[in-house]
C-alpha positions as CSV (number, residue, x, y, z in Angstrom):
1,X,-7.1,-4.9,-4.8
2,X,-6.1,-3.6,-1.7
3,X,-7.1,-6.8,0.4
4,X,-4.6,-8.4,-2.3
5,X,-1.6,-5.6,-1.2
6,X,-2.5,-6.1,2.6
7,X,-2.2,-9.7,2.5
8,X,1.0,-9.9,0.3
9,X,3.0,-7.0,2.5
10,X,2.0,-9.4,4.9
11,X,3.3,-12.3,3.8
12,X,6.4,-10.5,2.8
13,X,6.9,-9.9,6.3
14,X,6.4,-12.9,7.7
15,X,9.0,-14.2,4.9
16,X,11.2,-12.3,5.9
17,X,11.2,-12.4,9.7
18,X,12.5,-15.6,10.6
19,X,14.9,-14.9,13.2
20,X,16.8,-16.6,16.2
21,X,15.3,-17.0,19.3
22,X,17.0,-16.0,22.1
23,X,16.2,-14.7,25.8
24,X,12.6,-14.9,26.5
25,X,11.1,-11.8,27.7
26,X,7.2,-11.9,28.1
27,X,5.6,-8.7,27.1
28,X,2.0,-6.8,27.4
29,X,0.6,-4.6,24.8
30,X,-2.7,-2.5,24.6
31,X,-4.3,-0.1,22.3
32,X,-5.4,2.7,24.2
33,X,-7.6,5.9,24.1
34,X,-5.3,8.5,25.3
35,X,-5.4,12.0,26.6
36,X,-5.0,14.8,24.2
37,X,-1.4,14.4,22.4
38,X,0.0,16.7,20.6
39,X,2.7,14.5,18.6
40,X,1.3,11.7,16.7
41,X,1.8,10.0,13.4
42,X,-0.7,10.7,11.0
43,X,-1.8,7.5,9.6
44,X,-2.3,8.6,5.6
45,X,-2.6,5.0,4.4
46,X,-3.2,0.8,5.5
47,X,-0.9,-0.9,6.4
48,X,1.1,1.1,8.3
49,X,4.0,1.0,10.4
50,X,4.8,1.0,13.8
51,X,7.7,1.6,15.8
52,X,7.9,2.4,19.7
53,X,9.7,5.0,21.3
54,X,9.8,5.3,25.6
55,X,7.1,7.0,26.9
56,X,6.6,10.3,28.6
57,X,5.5,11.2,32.0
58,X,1.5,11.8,31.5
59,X,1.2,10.3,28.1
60,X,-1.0,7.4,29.1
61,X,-4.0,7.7,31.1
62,X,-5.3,7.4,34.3
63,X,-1.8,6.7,35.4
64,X,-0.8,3.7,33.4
65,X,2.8,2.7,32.6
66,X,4.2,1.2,30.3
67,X,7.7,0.8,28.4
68,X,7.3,1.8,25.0
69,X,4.3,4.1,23.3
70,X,3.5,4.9,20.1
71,X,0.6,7.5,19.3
72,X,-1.1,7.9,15.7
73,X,-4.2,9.6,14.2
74,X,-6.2,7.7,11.6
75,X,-6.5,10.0,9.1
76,X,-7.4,6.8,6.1
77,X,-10.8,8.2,5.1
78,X,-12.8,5.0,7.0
79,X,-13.4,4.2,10.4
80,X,-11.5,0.9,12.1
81,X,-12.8,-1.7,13.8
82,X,-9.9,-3.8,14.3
83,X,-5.9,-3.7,14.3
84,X,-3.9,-6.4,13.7
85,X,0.0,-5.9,14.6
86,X,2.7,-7.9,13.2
87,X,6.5,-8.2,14.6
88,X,9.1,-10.1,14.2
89,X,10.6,-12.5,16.3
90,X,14.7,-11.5,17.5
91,X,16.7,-12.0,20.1
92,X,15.4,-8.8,22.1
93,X,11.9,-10.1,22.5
94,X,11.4,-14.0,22.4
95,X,8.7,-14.4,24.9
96,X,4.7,-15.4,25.2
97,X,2.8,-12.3,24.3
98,X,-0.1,-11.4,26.2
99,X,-2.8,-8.6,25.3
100,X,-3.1,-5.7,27.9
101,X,-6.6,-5.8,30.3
102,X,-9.3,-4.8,27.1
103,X,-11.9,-4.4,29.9
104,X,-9.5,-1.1,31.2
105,X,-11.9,2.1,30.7
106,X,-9.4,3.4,28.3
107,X,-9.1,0.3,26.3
108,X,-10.0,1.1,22.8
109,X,-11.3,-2.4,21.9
110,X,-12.9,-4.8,24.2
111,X,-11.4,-8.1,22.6
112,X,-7.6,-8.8,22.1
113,X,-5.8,-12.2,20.9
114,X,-2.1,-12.1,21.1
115,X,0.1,-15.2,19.7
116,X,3.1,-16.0,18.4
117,X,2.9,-18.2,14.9
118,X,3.9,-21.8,15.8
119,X,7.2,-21.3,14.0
120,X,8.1,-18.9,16.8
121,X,9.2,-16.1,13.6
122,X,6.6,-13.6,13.8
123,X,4.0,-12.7,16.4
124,X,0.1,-11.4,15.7
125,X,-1.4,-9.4,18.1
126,X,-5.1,-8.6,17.0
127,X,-7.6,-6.1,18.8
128,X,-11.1,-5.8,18.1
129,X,-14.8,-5.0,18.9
130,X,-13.7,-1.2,19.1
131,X,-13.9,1.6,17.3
132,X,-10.9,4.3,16.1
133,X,-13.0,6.9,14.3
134,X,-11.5,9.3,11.2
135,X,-9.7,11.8,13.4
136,X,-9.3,10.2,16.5
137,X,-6.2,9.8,18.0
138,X,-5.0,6.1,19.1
139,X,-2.3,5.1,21.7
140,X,-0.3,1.5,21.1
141,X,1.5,0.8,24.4
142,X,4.0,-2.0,25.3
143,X,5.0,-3.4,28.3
144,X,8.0,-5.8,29.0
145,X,11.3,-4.9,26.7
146,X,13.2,-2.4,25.7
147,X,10.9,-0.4,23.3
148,X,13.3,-0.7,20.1
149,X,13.4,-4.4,21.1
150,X,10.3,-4.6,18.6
151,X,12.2,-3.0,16.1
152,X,10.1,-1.9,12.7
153,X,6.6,-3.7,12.8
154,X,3.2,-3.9,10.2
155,X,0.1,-2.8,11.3
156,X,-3.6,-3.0,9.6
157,X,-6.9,-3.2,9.7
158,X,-8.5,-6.6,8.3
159,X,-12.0,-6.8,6.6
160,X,-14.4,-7.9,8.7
161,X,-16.2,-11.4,6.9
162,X,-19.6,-9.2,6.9
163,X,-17.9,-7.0,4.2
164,X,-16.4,-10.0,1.9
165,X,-19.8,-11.7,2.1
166,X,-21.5,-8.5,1.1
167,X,-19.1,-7.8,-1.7
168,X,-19.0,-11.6,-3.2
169,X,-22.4,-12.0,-3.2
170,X,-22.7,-8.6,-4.9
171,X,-20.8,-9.8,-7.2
172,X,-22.6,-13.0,-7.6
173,X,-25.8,-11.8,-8.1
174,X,-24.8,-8.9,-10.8
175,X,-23.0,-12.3,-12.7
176,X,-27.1,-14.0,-13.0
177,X,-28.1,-10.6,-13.7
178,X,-25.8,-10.4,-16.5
179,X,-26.4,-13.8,-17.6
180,X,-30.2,-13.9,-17.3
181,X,-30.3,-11.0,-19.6
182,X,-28.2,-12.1,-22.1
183,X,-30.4,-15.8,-22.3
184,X,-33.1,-12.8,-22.9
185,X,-31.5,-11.7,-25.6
186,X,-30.2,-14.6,-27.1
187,X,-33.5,-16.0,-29.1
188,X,-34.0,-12.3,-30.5
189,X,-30.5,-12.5,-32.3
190,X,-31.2,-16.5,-33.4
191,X,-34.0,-15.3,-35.0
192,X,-32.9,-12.1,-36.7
193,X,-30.3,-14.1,-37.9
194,X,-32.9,-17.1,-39.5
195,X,-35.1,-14.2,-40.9
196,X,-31.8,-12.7,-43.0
């Protein structure tokens, strides 16, 4: 049920994004593994969003810069493995994503795939083969615009196809249980009902 809610606040989003394009700026973005922070947004619940704000002198690590940061704390209950971040398209934005270096030390997750949907409304910029543990603190940064260029965007975390397979054939296989038993049981009614 909650695959069913992720997908639909995301296609409510992508419904309702389709905005003008204007003057192209490119832009960078990363998910990073940041220093100790003392003011994040506690993450309670997926999806989630995501808003950037300028960052600080020594927020990011090892020196980095970038334009706009956002720092959050996943405190869901499960671990992630991916993000997927969704924004709009608008006149403040307008260029050719690109994902930050993953191989950085501080890079969170080791594969990134940044794109903007062919209808130029809405851009998807998807990090994986990482880890943000329960409790861990997590650093989005962006690198290009004005940081409330981006406006108010969507972010998740999007079942891996290991889990789906695991769960339908679950399902699957307690449907031939349930059937197979009730073939079983079957003949025993017939005849109780013949012997009446």
């Amino acid at each position: 049920m909650k695959l069913f809610r992720v997908i639909f606040a995301i296609a409510v989003f992508c419904g309702f994004s389709g905005m003008a394009n204007a003057s192209a700026i490119d832009f960078k973005m990363n998910v990073l593994d940041p220093p100790t922070y003392a003011s994040a947004v506690v993450i309670h619940t997926l999806p989630f969003t995501i808003s950037f704000s300028p960052c600080g002198a020594g927020e990011l690590p090892g020196g980095l810069t970038a334009s706009g940061c956002f720092a959050g704390v996943n405190d869901t209950g499960q671990a992630w493995s991916n993000l997927l971040f969704i924004f709009a398209n608008n006149p403040g934005l307008g260029g050719q994503p690109t994902c930050g270096n993953p191989g950085l030390s501080y890079s969170i997750f080791s594969t990134a795939s940044c794109s903007l949907t062919p209808d130029g409304s809405t851009y998807l910029l998807s990090f994986t083969n990482g880890i943000i543990n329960v409790g861990d603190t997590f650093f989005v940064t962006e690198d290009g615009p004005a940081p409330d260029a981006f406006g108010i965007g969507l972010a998740t975390v999007v079942p891996e196809p290991n889990t789906l397979l695991l769960m339908s054939s679950g399902v699957m296989m307690f449907g031939l249980l349930m059937a197979a038993g009730r073939r079983r049981s079957l003949p025993a009614v017939i005849r109780r009902k013949t012997l009446l």
